[in-house]
C-alpha positions as CSV (number, residue, x, y, z in Angstrom):
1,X,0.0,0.0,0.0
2,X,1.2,3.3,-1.3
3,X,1.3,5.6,1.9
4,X,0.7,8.8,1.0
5,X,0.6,11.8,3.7
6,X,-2.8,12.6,3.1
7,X,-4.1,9.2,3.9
8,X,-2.4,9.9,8.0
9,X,-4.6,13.1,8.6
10,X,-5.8,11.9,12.1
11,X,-6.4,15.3,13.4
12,X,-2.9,15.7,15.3
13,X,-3.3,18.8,17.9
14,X,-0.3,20.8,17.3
15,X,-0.1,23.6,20.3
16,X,1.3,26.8,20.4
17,X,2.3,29.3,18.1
18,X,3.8,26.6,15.0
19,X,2.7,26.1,11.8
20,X,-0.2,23.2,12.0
21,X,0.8,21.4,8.4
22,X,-2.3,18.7,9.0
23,X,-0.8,15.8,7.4
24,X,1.6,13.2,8.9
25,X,3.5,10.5,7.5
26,X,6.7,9.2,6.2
27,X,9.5,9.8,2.7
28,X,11.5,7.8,0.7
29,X,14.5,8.6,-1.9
30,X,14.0,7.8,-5.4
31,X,15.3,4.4,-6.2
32,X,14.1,3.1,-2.9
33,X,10.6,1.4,-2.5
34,X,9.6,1.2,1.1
35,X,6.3,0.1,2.1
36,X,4.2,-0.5,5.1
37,X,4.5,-4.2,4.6
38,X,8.5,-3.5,5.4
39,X,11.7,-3.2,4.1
40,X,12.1,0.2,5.9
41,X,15.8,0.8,7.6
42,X,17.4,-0.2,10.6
43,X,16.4,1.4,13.4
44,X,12.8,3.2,12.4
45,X,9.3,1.8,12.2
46,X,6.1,2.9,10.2
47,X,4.7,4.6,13.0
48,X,8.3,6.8,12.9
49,X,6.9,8.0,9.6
50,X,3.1,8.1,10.3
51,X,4.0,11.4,12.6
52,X,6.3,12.9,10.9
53,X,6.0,15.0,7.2
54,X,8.1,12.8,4.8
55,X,6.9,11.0,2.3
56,X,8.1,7.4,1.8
57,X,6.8,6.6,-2.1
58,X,9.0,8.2,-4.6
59,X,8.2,11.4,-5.8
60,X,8.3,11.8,-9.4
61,X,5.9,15.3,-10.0
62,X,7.4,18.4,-9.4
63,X,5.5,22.2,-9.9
64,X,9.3,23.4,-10.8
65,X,12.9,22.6,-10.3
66,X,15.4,24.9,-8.8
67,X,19.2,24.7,-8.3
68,X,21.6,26.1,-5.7
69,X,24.9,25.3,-4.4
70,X,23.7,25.0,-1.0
71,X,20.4,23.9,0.2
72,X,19.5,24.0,3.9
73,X,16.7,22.0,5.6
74,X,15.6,24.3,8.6
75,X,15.8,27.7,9.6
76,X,17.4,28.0,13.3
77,X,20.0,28.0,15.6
78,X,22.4,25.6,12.9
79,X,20.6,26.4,9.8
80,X,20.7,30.3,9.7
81,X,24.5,30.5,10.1
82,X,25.0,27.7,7.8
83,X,22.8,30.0,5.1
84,X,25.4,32.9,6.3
85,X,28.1,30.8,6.1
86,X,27.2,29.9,2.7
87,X,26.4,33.1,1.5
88,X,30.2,34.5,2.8
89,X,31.8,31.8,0.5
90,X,30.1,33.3,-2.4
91,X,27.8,30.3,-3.2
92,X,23.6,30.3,-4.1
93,X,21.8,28.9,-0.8
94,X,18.3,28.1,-0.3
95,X,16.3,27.2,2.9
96,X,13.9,25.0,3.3
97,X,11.8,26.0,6.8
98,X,8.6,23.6,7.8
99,X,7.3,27.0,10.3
100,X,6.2,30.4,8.4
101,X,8.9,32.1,10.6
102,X,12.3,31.3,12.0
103,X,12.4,29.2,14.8
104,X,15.8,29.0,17.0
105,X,15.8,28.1,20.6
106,X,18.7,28.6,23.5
107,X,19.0,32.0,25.6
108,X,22.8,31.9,24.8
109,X,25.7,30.6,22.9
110,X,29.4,30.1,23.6
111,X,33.0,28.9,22.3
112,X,36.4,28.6,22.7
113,X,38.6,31.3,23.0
114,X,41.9,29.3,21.8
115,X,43.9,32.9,21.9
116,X,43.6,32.9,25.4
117,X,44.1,29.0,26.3
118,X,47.3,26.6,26.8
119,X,47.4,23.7,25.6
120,X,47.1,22.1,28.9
121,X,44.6,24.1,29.7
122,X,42.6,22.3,26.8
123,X,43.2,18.6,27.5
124,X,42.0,19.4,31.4
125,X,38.8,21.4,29.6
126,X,38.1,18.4,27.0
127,X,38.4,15.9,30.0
128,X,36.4,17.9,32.7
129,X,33.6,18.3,29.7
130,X,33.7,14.8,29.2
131,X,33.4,13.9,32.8
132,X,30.6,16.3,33.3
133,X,28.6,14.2,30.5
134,X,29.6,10.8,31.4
135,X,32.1,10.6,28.6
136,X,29.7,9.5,26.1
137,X,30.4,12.2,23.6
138,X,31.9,11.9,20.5
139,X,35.3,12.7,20.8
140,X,36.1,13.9,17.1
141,X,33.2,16.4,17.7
142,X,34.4,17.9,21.1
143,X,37.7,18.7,19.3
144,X,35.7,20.1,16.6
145,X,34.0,22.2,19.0
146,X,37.2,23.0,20.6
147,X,39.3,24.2,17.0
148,X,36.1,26.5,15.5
149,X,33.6,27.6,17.9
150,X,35.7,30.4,19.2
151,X,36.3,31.8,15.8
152,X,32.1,31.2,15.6
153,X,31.5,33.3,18.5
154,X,33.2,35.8,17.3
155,X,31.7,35.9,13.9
156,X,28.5,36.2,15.7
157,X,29.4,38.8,17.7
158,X,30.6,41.0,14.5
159,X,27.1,39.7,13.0
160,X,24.9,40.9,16.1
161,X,26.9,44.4,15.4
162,X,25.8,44.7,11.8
163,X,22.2,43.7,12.0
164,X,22.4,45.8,15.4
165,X,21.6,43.9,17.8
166,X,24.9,43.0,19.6
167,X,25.5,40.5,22.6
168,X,26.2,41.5,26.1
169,X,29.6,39.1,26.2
170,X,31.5,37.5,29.1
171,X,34.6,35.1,29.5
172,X,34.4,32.1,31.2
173,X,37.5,30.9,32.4
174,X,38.6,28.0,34.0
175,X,41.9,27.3,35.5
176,X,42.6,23.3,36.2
177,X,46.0,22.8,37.7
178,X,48.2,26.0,38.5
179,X,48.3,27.4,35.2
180,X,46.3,25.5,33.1
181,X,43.5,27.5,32.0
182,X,40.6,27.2,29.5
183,X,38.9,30.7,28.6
184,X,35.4,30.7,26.4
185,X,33.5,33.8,25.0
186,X,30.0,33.6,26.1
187,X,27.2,35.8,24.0
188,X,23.8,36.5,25.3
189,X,21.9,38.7,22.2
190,X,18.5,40.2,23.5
191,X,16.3,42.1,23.7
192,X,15.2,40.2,27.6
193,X,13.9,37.7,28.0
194,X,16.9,36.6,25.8
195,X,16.5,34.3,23.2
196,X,18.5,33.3,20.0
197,X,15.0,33.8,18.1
198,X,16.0,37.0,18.0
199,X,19.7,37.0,16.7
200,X,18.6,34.2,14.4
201,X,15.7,36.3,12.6
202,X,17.3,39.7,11.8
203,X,20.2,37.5,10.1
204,X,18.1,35.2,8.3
205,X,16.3,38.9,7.2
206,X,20.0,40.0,6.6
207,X,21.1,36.9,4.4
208,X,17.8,37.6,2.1
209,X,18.5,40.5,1.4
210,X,22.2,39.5,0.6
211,X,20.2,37.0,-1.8
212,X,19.8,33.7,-0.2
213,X,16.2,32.5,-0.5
214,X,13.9,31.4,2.3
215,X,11.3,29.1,1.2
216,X,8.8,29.3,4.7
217,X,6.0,26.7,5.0
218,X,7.8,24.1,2.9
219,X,8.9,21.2,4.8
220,X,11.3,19.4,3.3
221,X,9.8,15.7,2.8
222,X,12.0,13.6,0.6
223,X,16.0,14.0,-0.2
224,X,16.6,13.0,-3.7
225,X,19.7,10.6,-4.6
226,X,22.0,9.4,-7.1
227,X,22.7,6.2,-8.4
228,X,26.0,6.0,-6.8
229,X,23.9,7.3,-3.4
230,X,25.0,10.3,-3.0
231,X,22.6,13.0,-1.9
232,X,21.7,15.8,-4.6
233,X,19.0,17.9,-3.9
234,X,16.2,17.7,-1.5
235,X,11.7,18.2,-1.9
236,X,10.2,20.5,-0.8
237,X,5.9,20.6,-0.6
238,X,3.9,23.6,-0.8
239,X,0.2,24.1,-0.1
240,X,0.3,23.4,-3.7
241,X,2.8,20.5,-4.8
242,X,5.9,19.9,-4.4
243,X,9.4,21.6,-5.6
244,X,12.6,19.6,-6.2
245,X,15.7,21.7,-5.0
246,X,18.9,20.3,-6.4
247,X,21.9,20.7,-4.5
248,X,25.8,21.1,-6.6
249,X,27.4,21.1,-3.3
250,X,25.9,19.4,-0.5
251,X,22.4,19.3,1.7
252,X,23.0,20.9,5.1
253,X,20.1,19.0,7.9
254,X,19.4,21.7,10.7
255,X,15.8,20.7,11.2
256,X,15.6,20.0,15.1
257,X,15.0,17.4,17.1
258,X,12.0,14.3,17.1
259,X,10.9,15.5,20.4
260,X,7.1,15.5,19.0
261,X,7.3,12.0,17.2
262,X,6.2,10.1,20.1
263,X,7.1,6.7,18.5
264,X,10.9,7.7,17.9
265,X,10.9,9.1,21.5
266,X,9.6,5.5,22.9
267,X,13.1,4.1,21.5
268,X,15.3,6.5,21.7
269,X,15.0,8.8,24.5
270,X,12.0,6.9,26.9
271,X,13.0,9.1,30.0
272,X,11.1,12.0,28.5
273,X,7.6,10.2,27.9
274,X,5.9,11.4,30.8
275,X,6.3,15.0,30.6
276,X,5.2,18.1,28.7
277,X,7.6,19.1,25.8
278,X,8.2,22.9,24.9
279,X,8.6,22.5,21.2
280,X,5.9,21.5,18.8
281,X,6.2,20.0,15.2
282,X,9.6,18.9,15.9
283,X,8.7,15.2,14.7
284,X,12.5,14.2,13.4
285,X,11.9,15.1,9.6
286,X,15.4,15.3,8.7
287,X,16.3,12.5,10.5
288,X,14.1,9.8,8.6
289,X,15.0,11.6,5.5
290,X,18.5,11.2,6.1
291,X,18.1,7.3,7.4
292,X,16.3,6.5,4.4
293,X,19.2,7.6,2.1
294,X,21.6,5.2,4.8
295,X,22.2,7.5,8.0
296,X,21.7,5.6,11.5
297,X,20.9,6.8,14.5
298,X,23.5,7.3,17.5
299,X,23.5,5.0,20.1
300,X,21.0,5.3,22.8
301,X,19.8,6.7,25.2
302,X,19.7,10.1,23.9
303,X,20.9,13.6,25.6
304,X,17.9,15.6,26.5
305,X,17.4,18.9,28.1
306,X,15.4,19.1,30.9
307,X,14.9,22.3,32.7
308,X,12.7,24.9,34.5
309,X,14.4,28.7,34.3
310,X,11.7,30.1,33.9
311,X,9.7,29.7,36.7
312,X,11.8,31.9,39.2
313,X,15.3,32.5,37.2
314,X,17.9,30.6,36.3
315,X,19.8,31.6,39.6
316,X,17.3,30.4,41.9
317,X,17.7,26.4,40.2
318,X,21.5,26.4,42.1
319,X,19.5,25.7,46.0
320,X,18.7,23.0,47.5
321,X,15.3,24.1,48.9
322,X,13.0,21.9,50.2
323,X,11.8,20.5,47.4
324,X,7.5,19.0,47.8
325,X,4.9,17.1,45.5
326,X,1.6,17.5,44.8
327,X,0.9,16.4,48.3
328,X,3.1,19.0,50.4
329,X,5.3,15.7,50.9
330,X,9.0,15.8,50.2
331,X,9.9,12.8,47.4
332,X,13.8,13.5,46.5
333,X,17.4,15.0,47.9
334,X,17.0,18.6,47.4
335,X,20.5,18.6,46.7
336,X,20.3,16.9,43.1
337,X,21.0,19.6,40.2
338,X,18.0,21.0,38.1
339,X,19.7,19.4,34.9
340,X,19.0,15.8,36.7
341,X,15.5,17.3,38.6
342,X,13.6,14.8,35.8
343,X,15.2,11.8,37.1
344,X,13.3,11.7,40.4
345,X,10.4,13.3,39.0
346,X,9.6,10.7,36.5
347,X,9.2,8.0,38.8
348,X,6.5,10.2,41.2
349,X,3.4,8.6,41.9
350,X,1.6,11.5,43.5
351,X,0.7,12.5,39.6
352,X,-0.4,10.7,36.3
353,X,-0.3,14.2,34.4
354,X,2.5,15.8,34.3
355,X,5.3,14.8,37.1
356,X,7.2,17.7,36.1
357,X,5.2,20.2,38.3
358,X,6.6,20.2,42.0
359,X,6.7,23.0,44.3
360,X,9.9,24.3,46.3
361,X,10.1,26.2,49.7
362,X,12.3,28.9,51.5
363,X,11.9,32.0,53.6
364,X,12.6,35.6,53.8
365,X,16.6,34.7,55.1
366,X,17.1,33.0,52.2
367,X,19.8,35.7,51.0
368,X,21.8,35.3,54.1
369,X,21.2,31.0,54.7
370,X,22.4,30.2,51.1
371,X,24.9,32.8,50.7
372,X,23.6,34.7,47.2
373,X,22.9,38.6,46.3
374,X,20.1,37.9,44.5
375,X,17.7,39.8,45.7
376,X,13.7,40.3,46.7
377,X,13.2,42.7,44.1
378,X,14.2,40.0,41.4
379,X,12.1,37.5,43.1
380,X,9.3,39.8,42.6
381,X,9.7,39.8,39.1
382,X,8.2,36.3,39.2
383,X,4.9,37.2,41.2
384,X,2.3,36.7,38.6
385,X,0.6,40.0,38.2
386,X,2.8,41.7,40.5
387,X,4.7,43.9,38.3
388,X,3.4,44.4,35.0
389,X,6.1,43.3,32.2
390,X,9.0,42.5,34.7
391,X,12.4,42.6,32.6
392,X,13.8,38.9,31.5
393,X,10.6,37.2,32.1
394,X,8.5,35.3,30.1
395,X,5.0,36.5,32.1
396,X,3.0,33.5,31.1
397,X,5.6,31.3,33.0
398,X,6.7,32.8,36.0
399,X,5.3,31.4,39.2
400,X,6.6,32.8,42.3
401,X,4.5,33.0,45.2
402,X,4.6,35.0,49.0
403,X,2.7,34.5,51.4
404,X,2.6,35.9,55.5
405,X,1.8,32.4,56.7
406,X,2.4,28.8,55.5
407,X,-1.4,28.2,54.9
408,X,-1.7,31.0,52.5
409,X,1.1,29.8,51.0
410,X,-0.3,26.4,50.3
411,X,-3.1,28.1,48.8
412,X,-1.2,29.9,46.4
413,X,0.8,27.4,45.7
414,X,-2.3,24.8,45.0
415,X,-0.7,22.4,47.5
416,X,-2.9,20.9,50.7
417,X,-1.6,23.3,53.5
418,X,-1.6,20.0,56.0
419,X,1.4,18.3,54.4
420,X,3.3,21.8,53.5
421,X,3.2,21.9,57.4
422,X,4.2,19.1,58.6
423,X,6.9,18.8,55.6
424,X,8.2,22.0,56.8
425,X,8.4,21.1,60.9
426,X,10.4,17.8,59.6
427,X,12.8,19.5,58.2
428,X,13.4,21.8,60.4
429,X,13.6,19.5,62.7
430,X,16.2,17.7,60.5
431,X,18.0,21.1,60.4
432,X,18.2,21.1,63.9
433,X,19.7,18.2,64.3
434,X,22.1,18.0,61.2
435,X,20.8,15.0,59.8
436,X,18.4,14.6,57.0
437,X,16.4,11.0,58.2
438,X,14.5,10.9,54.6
439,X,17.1,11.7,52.2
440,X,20.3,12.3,53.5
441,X,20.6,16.4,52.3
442,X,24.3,16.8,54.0
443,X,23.6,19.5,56.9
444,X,25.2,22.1,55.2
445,X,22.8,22.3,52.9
446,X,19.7,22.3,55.2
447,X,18.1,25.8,56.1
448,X,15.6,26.0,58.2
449,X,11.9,27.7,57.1
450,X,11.3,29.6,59.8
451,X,11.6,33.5,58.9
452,X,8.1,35.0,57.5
453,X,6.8,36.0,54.6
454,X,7.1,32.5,53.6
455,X,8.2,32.2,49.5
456,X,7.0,29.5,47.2
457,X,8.2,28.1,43.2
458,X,6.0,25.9,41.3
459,X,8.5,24.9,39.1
460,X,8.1,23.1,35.6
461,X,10.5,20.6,34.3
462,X,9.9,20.0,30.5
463,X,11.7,18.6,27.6
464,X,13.3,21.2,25.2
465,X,15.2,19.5,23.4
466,X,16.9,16.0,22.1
467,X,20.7,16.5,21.7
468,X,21.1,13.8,19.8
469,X,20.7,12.2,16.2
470,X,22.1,10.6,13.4
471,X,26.0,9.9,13.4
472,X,28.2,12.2,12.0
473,X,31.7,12.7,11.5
474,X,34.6,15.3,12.2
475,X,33.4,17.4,9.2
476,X,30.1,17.0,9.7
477,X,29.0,14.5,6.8
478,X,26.7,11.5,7.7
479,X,27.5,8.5,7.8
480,X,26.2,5.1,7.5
481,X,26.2,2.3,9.5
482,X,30.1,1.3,8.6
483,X,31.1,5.0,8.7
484,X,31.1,5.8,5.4
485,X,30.4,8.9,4.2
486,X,27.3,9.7,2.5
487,X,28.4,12.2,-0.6
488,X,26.4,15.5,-0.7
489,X,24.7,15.1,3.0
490,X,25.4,17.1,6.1
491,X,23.9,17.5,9.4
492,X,24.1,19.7,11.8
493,X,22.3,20.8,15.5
494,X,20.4,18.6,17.8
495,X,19.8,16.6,13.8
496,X,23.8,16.0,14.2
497,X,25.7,13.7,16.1
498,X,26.3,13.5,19.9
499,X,28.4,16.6,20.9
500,X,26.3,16.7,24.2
501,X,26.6,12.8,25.1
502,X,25.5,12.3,28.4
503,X,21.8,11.6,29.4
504,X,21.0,15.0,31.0
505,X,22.3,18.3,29.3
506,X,24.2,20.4,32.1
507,X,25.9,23.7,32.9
508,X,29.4,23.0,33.0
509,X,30.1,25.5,30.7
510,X,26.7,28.1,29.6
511,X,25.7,28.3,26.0
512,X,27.7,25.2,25.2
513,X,24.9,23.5,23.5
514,X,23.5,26.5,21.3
515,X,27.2,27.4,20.8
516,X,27.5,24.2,19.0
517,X,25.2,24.1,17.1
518,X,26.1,27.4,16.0
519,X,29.9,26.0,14.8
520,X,28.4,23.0,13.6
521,X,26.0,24.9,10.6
522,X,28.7,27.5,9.8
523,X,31.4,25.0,9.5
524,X,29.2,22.3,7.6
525,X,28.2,25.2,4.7
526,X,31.9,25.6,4.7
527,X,33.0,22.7,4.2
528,X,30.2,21.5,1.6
529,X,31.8,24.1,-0.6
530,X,35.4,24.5,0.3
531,X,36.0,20.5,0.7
532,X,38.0,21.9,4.2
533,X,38.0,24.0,7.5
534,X,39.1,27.1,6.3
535,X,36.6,30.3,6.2
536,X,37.4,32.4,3.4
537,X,36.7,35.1,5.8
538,X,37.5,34.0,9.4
539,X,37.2,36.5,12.0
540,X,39.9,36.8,14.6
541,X,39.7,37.4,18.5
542,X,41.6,41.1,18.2
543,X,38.6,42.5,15.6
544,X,36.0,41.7,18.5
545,X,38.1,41.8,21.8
546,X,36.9,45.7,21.7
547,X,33.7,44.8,22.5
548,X,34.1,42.2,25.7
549,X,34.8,43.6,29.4
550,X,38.4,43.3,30.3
């Protein structure tokens, strides 16, 4: 049986603000004929294809043909500066975006700054990274990461100048032994509540008007092959057929994640079943395209991130407050970082819904018992209806509450005020005696609640993103299952690889995830046109060192 996308139109709700394209299904290279009966590659199933936009069946009707050097599948964080990229080596791009806009995700970006490393210095950074992550990364791409992202960051900070909207821009440095120090450039680009949306938009509006093309509301839904297999070109489908974009120099992948393909999910990253996801219409399009012309999957289980900073602030995730469920009743060790908050959560019982709601208690002391600056007035920021457009906030997320007593507290929190009470006289009892008889919090880490007005987070952890997908190599190229390379086809973003590696995403160094994916769409445009790693116009530390704080 033929399975065409129209004949999968089951009425998927697609929230938020994306572009609801109806139809789900699967896609298929020409030469290839994959059916429901079987024959479809390793590692994906029909029901892969059933929720996502490609199209299995070979496609052989086209409105119009187009050729480019370049074609791009995806419009964000790795596909607008691999359309830049592109453009600066004085090659024809196109991009191919599913959404009617640009969609980029990540409130920051970062890289090395090799000018101000040692080489010691490095090898202590690359093996502190890969501790962080449980060393399964892929090496090849860490030192990728290492030897272009600083050059990267600096391009984008010399881009944020000219489409004027420069980053506020801080080193972080780390020295390992005496002397060994790792420095990297860390760019923020607003306007608050930051968000690389807004970096990525004026330069995709920049690089159209430097003459690449943008080609919004066409997913791309099959990639079209040689005989010899190599990728050249890629179909796109509009509201009124489809469009065959050829490709001289290579296909670039930068179309997110599968987080919204719930049968890829089940197999590849099962931890994040249970809980809300902040991206829609990310159903792993490029991924199935790419596995249908030979690409495989990386090895399981895939990197996610799971996070809530927008409940109360990033700053206010780094202490250990007494941390409740749905029941006022305590249920982990406070102590446990917010990138790994998901891994008690998912096991809760107290909720079938959503187990990434749980509440989180301190006082008015809180600045002086946890040693930190931050202070009420930020908190208030988070008060819904407090302040009326608070700076850095996303309004329909905060949810900071204050209350005079612990029973109004529990009321604004939505929590039964019984078991907020008792919760909070056991652990202050436990801080009074220096030992944690539920958990074992080490007694340094305890603070008594005990100092009216009483504060409140309802905190949300949910998915928002995958970090990992097909393998790729050094250059970014796929590769197939034996790790050969698959002529004409690149990847790059959460589509690419395994840069991140372990199963939570976490802080060790801000930005580092955006920051690759960043390097990893410049660098792929690059080298799908110059065969190597060499910008033709790289841009050096001393043109933007002007612009950081000394």
């Amino acid at each position: 049986m033929s399975l065409d996308r129209r004949s999968f139109l089951k009425g998927s709700a697609l929230a938020g603000g994306a572009v609801a394209l109806g139809a789900l299904t699967g896609c298929s290279p020409s030469g290839n004929n994959f059916s429901e009966s079987g024959n479809l590659p390793k590692g994906t199933l029909i029901e892969d294809f059933r929720n996502s936009v490609v199209v299995i069946d070979p496609i052989t009707k086209f409105l119009e043909e187009k050729t480019y050097d370049i074609v791009v599948v995806g419009a964000g964080t790795a596909g607008v500066p691999a359309v830049c990229a592109a453009l600066e080596e004085g090659v024809s791009v196109a991009c191919l975006q599913k959404e009617s806009i640009v969609i980029a995700h990540g409130g920051g970006s970062s890289g090395i700054i090799l000018d101000e490393c040692n080489a010691m210095g490095i090898l202590q950074y690359k093996y502190a990274w890969a501790e962080a992550i449980e060393f399964r990364h892929n090496p090849d791409l860490l030192q990728a990461f290492i030897e272009q992202s600083g050059e990267c960051a600096f391009w984008m900070v010399k881009n944020g100048h000219a489409v004027g909207l420069p980053p506020t821009s801080t080193r972080q440095r780390r020295e390992f032994d005496a002397g060994n120090i790792c420095v990297a450039l860390s760019n923020n680009f607003g306007p608050k509540p930051i968000n690389n949306q807004n970096i990525m938009t004026l330069l995709a509006e920049k690089a159209e008007k430097d003459g690449a093309h943008f080609y919004y509301k066409t997913p791309a839904v099959q990639l079209v092959t040689a005989s010899n297999g190599a990728v050249t070109g890629v179909i796109g489908e509009t509201d009124k057929g489809y469009i065959k974009f050829n490709a001289n120099k290579g296909v670039i992948i930068a179309a997110g994640d599968y987080q919204n393909n719930r049968s890829l999910e089940e197999r590849y990253c099962p931890d994040t079943l249970r809980f809300q996801k902040k991206q829609v219409n990310k159903t792993g399009d490029g991924i199935l395209m790419s596995m249908l012309v030979g690409a495989v999957m990386t090895p399981v289980h895939h990197s996610k991130t799971m996070h809530d900073m927008d409940a109360a602030g990033s700053p206010m995730t780094a202490f250990p407050f007494m941390a409740l469920d749905s029941k006022g009743e305590r249920f982990m060790n406070e102590n446990i970082p917010m990138h790994c908050w998901d891994m008690p959560l998912r096991r809760r019982k107290d909720t079938a819904a959503d187990p990434g709601r749980f509440w989180r208690i301190f006082d008015s002391e809180y600045q002086s018992k946890y040693n930190t600056t931050i202070p009420v007035t930020t908190l208030e920021n988070y008060i819904p209806g407090l302040i009326a457009n608070p700076p850095g906030v996303y309004p329909d997320l905060r949810d900071v509450h204050r209350a005079n007593t612990l029973d109004e507290l529990a009321r604004a929190l939505g929590i039964p005020a019984d078991g907020l009470k008792k919760s909070v006289d056991k652990w202050n009892s436990y801080c009074a005696s220096g030992k944690d008889e539920q958990f074992g919090v080490l007694k340094d880490k305890m603070k008594p609640i005990d100092k009216p007005p009483y504060w409140g987070i309802r905190q949300w952890i949910r998915l928002t993103a995958i970090n990992s997908g097909i393998e790729i190599n050094k250059d970014y190229q796929v590769v197939d299952k034996d790790g050969k390379v698959i002529k004409g086809l690149y990847a790059a973003g959460s589509v690419g690889g395994d840069v991140c590696g372990g199963l939570e995403w976490n802080m060790y160094q801000g930005g580092f995830t955006c920051g690759a994916y960043m390097t990893m769409g410049r660098y792929a445009a690059i080298h799908a046109v110059k065969g190597n790693m060499t910008p033709s116009k790289p841009v050096k530390f001393d043109e933007i060192k002007g612009y950081l704080p000394s």
